[in-house]
N, CA, C and O atoms as a GROMACS GRO file, in nm:
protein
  596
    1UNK      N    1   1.838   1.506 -15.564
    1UNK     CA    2   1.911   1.550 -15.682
    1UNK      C    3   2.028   1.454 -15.713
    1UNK      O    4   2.054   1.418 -15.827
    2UNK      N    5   2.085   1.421 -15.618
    2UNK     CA    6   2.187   1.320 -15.632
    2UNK      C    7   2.140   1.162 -15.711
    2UNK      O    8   2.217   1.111 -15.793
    3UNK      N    9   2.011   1.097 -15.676
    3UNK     CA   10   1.950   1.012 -15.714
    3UNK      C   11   1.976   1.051 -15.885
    3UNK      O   12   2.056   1.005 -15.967
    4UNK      N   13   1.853   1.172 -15.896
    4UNK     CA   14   1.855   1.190 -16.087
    4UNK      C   15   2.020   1.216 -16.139
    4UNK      O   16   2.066   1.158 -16.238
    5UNK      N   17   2.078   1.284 -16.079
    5UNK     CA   18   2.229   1.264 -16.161
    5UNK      C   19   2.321   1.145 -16.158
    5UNK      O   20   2.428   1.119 -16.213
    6UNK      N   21   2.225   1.067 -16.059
    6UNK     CA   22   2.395   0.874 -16.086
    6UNK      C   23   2.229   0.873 -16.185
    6UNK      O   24   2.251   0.945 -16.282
    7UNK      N   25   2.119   0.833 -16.190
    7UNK     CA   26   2.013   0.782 -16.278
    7UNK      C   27   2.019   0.823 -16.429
    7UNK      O   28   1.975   0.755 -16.522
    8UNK      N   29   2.094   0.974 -16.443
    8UNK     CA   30   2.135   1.018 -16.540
    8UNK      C   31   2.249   1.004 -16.604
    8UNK      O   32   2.244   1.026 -16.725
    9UNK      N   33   2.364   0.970 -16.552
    9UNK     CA   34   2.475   0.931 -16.584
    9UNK      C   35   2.491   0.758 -16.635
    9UNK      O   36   2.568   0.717 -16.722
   10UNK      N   37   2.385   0.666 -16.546
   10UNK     CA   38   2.340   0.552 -16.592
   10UNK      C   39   2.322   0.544 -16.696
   10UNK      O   40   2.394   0.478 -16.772
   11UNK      N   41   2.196   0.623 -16.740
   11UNK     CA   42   2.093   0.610 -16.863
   11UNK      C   43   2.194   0.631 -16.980
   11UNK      O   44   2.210   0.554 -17.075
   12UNK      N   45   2.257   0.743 -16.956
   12UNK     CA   46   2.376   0.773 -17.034
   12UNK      C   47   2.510   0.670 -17.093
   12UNK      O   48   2.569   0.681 -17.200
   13UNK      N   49   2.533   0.578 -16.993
   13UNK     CA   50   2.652   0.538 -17.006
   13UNK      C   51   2.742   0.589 -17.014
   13UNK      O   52   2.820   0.571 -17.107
   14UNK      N   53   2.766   0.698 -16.886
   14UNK     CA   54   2.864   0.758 -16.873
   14UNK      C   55   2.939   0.738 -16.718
   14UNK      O   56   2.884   0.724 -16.609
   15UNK      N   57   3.059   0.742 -16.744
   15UNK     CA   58   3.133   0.813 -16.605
   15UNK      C   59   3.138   0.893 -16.601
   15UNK      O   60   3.125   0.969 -16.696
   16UNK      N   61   3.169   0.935 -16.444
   16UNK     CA   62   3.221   1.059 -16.399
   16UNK      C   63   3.330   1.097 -16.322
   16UNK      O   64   3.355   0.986 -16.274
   17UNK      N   65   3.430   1.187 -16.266
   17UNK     CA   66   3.520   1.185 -16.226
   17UNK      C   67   3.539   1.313 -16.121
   17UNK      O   68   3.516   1.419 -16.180
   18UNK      N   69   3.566   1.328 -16.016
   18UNK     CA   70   3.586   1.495 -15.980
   18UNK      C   71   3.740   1.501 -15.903
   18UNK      O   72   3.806   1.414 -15.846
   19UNK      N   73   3.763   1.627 -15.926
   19UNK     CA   74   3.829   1.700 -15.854
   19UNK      C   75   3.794   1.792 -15.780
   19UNK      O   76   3.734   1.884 -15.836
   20UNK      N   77   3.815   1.802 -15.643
   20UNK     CA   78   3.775   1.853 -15.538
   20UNK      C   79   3.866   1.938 -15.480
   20UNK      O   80   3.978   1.886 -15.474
   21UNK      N   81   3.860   2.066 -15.428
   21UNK     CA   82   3.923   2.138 -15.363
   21UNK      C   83   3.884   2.224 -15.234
   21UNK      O   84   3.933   2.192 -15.126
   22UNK      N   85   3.816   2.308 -15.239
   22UNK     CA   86   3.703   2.342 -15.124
   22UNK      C   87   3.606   2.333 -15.051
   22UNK      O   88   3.543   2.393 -14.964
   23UNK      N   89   3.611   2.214 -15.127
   23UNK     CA   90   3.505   2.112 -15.069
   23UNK      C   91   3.515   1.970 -15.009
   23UNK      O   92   3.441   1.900 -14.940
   24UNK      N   93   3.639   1.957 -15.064
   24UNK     CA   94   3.735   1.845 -14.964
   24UNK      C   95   3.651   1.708 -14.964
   24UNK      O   96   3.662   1.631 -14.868
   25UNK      N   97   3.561   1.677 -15.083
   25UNK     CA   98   3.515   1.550 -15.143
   25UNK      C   99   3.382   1.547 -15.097
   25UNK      O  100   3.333   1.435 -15.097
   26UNK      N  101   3.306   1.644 -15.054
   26UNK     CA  102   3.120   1.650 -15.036
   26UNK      C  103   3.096   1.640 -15.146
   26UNK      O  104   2.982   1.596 -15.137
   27UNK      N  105   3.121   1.649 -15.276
   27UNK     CA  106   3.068   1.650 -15.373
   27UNK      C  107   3.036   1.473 -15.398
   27UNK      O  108   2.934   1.404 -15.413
   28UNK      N  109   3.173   1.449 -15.394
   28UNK     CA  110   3.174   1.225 -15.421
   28UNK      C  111   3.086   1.187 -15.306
   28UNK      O  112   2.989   1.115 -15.330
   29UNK      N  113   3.120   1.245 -15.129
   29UNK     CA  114   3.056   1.155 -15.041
   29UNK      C  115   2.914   1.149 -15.098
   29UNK      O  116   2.850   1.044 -15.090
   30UNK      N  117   2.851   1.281 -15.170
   30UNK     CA  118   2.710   1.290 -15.176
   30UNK      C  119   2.680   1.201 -15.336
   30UNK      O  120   2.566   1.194 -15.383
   31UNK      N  121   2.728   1.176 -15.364
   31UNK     CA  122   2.720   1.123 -15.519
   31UNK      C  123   2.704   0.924 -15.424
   31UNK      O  124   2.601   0.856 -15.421
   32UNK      N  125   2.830   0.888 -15.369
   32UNK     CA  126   2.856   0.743 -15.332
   32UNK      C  127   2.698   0.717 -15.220
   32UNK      O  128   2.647   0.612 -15.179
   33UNK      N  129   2.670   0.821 -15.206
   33UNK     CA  130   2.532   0.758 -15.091
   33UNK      C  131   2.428   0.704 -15.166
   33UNK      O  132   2.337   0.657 -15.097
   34UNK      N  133   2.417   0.697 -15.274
   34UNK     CA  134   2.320   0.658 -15.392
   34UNK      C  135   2.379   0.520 -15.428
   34UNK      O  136   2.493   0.500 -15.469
   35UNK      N  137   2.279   0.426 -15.405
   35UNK     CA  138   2.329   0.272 -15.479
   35UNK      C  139   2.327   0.305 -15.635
   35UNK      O  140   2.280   0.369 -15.729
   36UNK      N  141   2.419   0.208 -15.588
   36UNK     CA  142   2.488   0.190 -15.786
   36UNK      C  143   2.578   0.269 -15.795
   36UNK      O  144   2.668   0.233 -15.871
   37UNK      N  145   2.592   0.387 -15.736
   37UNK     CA  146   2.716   0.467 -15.724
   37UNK      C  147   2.849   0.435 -15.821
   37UNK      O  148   2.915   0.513 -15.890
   38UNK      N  149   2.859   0.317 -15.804
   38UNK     CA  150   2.999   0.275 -15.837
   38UNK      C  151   2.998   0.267 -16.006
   38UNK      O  152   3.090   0.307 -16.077
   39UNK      N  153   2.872   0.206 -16.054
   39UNK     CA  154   2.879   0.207 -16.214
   39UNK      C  155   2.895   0.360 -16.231
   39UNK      O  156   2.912   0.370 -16.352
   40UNK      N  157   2.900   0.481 -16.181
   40UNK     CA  158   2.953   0.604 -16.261
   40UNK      C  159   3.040   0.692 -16.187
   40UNK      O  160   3.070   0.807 -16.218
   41UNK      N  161   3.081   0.617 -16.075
   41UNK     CA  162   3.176   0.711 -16.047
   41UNK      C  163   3.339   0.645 -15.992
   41UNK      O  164   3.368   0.616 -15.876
   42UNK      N  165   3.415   0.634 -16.098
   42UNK     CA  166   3.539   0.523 -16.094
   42UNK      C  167   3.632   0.607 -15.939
   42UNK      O  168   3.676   0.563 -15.833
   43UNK      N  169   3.628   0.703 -15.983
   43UNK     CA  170   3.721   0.756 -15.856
   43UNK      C  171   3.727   0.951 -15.865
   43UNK      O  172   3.653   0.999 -15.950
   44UNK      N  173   3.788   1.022 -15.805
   44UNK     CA  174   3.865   1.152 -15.763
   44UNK      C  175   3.916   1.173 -15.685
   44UNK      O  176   3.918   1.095 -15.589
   45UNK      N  177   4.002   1.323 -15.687
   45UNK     CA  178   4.100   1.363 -15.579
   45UNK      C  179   4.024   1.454 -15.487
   45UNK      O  180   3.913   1.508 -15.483
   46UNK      N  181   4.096   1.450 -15.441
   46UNK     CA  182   4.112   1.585 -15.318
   46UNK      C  183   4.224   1.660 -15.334
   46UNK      O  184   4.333   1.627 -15.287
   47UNK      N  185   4.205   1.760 -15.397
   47UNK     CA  186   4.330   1.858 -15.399
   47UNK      C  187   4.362   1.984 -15.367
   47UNK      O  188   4.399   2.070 -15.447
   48UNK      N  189   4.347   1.999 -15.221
   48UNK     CA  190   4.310   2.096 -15.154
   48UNK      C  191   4.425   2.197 -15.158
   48UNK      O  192   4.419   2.320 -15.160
   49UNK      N  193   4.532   2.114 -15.159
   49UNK     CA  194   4.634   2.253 -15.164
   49UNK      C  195   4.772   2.249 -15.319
   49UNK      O  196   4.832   2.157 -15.374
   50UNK      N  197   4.771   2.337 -15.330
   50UNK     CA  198   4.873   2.404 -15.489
   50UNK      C  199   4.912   2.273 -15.548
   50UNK      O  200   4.866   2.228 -15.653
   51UNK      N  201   5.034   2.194 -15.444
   51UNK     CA  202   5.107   2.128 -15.462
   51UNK      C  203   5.082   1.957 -15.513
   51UNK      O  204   5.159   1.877 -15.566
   52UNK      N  205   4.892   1.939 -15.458
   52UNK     CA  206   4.827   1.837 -15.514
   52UNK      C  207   4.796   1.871 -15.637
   52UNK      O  208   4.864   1.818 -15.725
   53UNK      N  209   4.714   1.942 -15.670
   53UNK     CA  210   4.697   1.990 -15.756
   53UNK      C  211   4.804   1.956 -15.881
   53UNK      O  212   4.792   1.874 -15.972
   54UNK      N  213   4.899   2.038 -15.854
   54UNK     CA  214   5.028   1.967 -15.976
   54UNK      C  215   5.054   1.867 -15.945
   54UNK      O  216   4.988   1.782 -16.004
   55UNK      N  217   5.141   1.820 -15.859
   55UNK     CA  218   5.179   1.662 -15.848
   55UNK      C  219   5.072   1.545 -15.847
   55UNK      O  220   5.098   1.438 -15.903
   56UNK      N  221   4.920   1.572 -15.765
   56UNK     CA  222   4.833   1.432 -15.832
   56UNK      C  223   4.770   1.444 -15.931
   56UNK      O  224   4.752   1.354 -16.013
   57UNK      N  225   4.724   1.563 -15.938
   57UNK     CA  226   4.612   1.591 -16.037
   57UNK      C  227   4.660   1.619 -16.171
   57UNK      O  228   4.601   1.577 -16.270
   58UNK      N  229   4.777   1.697 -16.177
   58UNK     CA  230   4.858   1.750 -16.318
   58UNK      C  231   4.846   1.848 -16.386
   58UNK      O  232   4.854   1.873 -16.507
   59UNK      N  233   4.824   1.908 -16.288
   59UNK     CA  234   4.761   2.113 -16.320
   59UNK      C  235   4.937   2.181 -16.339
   59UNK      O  236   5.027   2.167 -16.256
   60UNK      N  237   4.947   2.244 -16.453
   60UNK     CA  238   5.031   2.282 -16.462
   60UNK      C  239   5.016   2.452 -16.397
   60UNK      O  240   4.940   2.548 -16.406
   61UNK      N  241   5.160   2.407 -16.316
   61UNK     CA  242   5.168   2.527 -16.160
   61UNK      C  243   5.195   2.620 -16.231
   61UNK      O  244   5.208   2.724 -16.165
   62UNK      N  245   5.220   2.640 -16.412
   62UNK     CA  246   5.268   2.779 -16.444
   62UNK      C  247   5.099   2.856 -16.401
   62UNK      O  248   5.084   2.936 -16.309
   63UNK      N  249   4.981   2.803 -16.499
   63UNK     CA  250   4.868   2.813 -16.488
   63UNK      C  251   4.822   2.894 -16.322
   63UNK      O  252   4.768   3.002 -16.300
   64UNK      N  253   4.874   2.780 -16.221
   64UNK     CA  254   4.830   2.821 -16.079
   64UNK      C  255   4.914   2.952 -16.072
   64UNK      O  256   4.854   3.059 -16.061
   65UNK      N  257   5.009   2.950 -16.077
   65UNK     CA  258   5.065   3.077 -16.047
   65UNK      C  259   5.072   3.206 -16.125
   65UNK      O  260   5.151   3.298 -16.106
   66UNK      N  261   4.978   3.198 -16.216
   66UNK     CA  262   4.964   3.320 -16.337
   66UNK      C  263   4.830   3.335 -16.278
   66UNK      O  264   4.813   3.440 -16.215
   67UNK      N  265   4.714   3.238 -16.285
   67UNK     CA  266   4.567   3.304 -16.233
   67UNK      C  267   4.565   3.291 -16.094
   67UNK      O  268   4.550   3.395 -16.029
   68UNK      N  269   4.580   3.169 -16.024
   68UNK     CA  270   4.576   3.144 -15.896
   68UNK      C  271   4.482   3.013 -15.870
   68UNK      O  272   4.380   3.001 -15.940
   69UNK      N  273   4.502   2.947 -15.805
   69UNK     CA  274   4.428   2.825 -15.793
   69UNK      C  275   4.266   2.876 -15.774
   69UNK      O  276   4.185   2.794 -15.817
   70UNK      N  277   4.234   2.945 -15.741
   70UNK     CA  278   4.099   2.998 -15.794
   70UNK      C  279   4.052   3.075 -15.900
   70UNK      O  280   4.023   3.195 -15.895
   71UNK      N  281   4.047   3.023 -15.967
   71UNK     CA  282   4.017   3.065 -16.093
   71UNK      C  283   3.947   3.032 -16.211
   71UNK      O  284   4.030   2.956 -16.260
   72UNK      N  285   3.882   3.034 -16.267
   72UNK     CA  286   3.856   2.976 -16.439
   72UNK      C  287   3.966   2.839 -16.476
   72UNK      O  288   3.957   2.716 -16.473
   73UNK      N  289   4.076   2.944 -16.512
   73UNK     CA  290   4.207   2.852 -16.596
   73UNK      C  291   4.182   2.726 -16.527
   73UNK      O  292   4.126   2.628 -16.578
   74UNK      N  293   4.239   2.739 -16.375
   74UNK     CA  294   4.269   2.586 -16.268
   74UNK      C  295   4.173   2.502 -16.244
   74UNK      O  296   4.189   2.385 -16.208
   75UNK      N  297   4.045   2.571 -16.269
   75UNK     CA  298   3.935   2.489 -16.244
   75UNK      C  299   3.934   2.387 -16.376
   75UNK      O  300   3.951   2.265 -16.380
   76UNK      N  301   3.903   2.494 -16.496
   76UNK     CA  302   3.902   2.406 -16.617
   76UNK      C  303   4.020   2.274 -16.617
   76UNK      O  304   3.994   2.157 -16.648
   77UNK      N  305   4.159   2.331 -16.571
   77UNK     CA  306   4.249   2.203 -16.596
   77UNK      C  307   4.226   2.111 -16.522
   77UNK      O  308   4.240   1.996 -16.564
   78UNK      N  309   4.184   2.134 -16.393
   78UNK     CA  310   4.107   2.006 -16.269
   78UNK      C  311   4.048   1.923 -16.363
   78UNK      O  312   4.103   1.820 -16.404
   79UNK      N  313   3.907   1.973 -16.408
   79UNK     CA  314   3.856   1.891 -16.442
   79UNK      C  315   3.890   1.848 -16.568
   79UNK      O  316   3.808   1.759 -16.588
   80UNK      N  317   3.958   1.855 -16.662
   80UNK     CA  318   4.037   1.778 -16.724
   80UNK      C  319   4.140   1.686 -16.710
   80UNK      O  320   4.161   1.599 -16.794
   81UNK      N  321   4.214   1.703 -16.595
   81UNK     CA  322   4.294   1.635 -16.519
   81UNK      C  323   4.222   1.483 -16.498
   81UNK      O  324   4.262   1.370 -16.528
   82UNK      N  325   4.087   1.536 -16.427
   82UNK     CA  326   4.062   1.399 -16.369
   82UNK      C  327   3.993   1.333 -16.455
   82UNK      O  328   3.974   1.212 -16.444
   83UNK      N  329   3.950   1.402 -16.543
   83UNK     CA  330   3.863   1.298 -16.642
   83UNK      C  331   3.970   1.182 -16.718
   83UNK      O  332   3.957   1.067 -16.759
   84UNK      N  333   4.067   1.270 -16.710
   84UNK     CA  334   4.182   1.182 -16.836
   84UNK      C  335   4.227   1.071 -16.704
   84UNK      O  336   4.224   0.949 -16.713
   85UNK      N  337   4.265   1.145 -16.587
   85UNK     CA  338   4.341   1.049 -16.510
   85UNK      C  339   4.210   0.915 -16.463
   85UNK      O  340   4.248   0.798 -16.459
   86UNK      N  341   4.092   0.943 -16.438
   86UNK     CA  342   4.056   0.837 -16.406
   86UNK      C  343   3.939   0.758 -16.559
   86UNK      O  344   3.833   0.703 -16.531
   87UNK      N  345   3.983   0.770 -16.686
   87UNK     CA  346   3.942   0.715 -16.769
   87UNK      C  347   3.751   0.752 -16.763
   87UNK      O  348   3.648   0.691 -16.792
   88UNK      N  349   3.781   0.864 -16.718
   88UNK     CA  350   3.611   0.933 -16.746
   88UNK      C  351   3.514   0.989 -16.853
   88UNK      O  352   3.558   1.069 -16.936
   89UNK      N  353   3.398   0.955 -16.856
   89UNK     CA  354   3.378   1.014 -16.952
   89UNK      C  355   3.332   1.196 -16.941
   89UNK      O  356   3.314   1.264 -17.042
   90UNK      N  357   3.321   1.247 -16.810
   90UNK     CA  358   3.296   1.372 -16.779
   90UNK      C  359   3.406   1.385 -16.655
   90UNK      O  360   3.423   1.278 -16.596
   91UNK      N  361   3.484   1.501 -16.603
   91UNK     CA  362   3.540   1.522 -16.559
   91UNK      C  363   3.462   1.674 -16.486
   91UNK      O  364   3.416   1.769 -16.550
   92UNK      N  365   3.466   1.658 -16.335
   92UNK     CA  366   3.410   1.796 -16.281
   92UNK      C  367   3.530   1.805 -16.232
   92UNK      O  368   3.620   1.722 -16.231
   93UNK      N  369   3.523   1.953 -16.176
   93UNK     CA  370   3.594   1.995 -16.069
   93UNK      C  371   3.554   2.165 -15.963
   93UNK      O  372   3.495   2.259 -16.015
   94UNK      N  373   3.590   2.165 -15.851
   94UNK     CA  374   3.531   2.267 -15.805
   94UNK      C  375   3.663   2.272 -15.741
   94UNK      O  376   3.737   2.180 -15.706
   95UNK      N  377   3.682   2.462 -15.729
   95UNK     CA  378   3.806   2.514 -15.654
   95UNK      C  379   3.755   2.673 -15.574
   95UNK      O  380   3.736   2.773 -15.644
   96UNK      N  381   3.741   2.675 -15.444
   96UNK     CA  382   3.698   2.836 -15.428
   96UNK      C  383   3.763   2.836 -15.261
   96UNK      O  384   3.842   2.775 -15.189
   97UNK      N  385   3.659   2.961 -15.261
   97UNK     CA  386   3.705   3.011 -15.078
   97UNK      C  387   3.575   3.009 -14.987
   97UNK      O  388   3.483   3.089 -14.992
   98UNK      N  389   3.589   2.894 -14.900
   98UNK     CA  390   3.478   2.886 -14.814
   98UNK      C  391   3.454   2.960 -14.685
   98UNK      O  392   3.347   2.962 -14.624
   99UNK      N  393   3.620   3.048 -14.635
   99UNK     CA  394   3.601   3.107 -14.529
   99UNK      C  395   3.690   3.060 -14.439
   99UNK      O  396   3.779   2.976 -14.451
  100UNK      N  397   3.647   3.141 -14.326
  100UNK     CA  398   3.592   3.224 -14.286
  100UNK      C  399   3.672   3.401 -14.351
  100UNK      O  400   3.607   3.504 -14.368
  101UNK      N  401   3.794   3.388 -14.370
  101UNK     CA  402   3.854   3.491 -14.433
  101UNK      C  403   3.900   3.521 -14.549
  101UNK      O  404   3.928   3.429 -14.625
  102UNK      N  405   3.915   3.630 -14.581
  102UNK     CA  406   3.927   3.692 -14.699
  102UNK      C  407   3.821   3.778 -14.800
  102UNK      O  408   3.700   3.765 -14.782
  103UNK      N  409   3.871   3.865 -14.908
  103UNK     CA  410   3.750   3.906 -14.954
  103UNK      C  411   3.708   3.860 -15.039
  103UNK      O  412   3.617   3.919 -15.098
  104UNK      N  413   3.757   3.726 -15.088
  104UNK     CA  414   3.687   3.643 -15.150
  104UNK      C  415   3.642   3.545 -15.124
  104UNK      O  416   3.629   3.451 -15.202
  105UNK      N  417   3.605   3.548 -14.995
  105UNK     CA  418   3.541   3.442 -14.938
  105UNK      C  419   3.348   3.397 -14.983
  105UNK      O  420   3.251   3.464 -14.948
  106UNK      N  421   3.347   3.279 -15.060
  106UNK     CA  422   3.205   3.243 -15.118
  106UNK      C  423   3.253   3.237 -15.245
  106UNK      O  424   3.157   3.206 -15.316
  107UNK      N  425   3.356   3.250 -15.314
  107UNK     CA  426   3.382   3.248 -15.457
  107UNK      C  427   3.466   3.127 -15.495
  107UNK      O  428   3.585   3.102 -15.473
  108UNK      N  429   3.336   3.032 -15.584
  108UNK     CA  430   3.377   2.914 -15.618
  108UNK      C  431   3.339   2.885 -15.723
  108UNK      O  432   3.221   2.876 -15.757
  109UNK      N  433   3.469   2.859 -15.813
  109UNK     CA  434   3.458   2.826 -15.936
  109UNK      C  435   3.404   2.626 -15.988
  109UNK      O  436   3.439   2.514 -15.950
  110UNK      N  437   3.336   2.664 -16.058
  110UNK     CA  438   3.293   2.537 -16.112
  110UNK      C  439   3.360   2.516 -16.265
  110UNK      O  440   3.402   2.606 -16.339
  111UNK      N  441   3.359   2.339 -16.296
  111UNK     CA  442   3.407   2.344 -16.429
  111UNK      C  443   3.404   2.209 -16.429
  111UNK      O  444   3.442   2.131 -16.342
  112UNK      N  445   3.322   2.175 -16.609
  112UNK     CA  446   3.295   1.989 -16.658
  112UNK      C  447   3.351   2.000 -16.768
  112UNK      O  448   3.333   2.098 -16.840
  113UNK      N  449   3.425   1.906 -16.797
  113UNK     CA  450   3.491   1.848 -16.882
  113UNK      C  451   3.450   1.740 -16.960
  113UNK      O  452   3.454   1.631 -16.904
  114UNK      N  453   3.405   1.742 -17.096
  114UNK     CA  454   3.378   1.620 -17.177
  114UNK      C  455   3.449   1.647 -17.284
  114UNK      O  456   3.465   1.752 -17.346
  115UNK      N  457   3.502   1.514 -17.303
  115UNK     CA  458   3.594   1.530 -17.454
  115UNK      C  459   3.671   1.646 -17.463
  115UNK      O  460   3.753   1.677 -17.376
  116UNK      N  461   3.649   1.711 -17.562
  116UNK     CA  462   3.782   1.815 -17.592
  116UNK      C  463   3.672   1.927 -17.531
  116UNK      O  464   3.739   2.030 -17.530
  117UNK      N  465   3.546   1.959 -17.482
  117UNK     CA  466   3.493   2.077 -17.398
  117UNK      C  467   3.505   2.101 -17.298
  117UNK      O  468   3.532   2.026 -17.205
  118UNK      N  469   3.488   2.222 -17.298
  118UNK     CA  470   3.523   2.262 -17.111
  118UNK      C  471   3.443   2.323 -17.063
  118UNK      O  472   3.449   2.429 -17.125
  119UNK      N  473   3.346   2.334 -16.970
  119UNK     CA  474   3.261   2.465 -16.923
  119UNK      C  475   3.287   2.491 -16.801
  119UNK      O  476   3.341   2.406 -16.730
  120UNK      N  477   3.251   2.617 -16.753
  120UNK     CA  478   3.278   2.678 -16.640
  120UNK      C  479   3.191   2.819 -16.612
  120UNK      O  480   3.150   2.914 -16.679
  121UNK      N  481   3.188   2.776 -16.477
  121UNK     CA  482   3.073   2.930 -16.432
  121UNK      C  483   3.154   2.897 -16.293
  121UNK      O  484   3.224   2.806 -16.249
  122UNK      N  485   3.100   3.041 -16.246
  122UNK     CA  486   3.152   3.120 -16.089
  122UNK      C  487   3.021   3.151 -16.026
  122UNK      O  488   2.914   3.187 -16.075
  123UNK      N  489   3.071   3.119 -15.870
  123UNK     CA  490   2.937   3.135 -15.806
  123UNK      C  491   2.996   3.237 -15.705
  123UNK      O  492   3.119   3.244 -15.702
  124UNK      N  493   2.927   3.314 -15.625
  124UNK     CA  494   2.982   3.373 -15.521
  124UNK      C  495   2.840   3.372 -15.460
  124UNK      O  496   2.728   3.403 -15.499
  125UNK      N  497   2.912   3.306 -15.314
  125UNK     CA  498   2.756   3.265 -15.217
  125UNK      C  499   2.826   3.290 -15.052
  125UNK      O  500   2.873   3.203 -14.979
  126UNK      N  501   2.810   3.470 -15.020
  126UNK     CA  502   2.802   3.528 -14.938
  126UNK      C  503   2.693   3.555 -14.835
  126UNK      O  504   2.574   3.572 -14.861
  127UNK      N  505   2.754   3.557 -14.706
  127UNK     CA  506   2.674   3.567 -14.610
  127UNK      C  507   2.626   3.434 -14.538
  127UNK      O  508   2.513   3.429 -14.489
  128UNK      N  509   2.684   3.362 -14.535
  128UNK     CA  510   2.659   3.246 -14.520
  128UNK      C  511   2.834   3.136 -14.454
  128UNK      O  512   2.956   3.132 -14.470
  129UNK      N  513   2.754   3.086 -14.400
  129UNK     CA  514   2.889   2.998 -14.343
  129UNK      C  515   3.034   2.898 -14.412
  129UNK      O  516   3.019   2.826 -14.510
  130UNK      N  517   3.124   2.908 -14.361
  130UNK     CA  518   3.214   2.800 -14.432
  130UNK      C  519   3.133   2.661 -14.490
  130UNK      O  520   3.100   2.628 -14.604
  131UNK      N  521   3.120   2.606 -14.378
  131UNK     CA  522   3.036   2.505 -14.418
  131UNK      C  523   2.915   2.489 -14.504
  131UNK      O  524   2.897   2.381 -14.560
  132UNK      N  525   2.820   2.602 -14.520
  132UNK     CA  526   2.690   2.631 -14.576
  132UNK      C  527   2.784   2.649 -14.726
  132UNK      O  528   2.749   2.581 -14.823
  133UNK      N  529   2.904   2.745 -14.740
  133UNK     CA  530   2.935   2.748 -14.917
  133UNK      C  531   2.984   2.573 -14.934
  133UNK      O  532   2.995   2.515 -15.042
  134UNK      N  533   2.998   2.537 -14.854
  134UNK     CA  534   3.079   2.369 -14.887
  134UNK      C  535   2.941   2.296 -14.973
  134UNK      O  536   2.947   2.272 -15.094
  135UNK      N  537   2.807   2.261 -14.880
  135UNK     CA  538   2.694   2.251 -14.890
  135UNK      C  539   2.638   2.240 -15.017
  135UNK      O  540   2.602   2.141 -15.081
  136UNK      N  541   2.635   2.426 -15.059
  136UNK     CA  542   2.577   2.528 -15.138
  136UNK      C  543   2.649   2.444 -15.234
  136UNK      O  544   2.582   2.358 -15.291
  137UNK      N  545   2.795   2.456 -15.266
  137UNK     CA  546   2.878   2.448 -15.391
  137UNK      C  547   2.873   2.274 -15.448
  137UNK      O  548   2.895   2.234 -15.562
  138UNK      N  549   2.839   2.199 -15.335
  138UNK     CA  550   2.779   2.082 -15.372
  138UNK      C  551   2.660   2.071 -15.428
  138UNK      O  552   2.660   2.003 -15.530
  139UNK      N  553   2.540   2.123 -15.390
  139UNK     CA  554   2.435   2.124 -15.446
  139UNK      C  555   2.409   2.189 -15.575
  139UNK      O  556   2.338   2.148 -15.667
  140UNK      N  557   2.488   2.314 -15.568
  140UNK     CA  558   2.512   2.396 -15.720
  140UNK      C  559   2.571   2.298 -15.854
  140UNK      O  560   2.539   2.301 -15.973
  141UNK      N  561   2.668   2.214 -15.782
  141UNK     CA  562   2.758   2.100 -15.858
  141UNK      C  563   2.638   2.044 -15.891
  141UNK      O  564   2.577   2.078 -15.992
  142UNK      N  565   2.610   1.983 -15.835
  142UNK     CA  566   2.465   1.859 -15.885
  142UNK      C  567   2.368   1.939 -15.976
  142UNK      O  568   2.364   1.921 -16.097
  143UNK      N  569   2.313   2.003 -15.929
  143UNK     CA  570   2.229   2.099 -16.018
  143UNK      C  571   2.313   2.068 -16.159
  143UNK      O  572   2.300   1.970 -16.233
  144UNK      N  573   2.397   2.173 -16.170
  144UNK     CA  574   2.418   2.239 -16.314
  144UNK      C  575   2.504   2.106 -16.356
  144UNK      O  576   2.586   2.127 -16.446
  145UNK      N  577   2.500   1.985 -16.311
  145UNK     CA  578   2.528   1.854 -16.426
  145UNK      C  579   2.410   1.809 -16.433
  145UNK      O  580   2.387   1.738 -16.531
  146UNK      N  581   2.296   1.836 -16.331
  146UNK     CA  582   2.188   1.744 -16.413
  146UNK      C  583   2.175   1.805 -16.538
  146UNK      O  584   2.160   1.739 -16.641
  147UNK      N  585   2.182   1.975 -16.536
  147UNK     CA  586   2.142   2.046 -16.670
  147UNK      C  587   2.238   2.026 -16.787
  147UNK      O  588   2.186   2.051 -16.896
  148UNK      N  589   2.371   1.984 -16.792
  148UNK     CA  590   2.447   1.958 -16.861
  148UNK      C  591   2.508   1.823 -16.920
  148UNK      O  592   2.570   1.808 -17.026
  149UNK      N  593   2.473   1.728 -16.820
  149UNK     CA  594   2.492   1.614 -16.868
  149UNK      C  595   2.382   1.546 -16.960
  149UNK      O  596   2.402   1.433 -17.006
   0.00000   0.00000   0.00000
């Protein structure tokens, strides 16, 4: 899957950009294992906690602190963040809870950014390990840009 989405982003002439949060950059390592890698993917963060988020990325903390860094709102501004910051032409981003605690643990928001659009969907992928939603929310990522890009 990773192959058809850099093959698709090629064909396209597009970049891409992510912001990463719960996933702590599986999404890029799995994107950079594909040659050619580099023609579509200029760079992203890792912005695992609040304070990246505003200070690298440029999520305004009123936002984080009205929904919560998991959310719709924060996700959507991620990936707007990074599209603008690294001169992209699509901007992802993923923000959720991989575990082991809480009761929202498996709930991870997705969200792509092109131009002035934004989309976003929520996954919740219970019963299953920290690591397995890390996995999951990578592969979900790939998926729903092959369908969207």
């Amino acid at each position: 899957m990773n192959e058809k989405l850099v093959r698709l982003l090629k064909n396209k002439n597009l970049k891409i950009a992510a912001a990463e949060s719960c996933t702590g950059g599986a999404f890029m390592a799995s994107i950079v294992k594909v040659p050619g890698a580099s023609g579509v993917l200029p760079g992203g963060l890792v912005t695992y906690c609040d304070d990246a988020k505003v200070n690298q990325l440029g999520v305004n903390k009123e936002i984080i602190k009205i929904f919560g860094a998991v959310s719709r709102e924060v996700a959507i501004e991620m990936a707007m963040e990074v599209r603008i910051k690294f001169g992209a032409d699509v901007g992802v981003a993923v923000t959720g809870f991989a575990g082991p605690d809480g009761d929202r643990v498996g709930e991870v928001h997705f969200a792509i950014s092109v131009k002035n659009e934004a989309f976003h969907t929520m996954r919740r992928f219970v019963g299953i390990s920290r690591s397995e939603v890390i996995d999951t929310s990578v592969t979900f990522l790939t998926e729903w840009l092959c369908e969207k890009v």
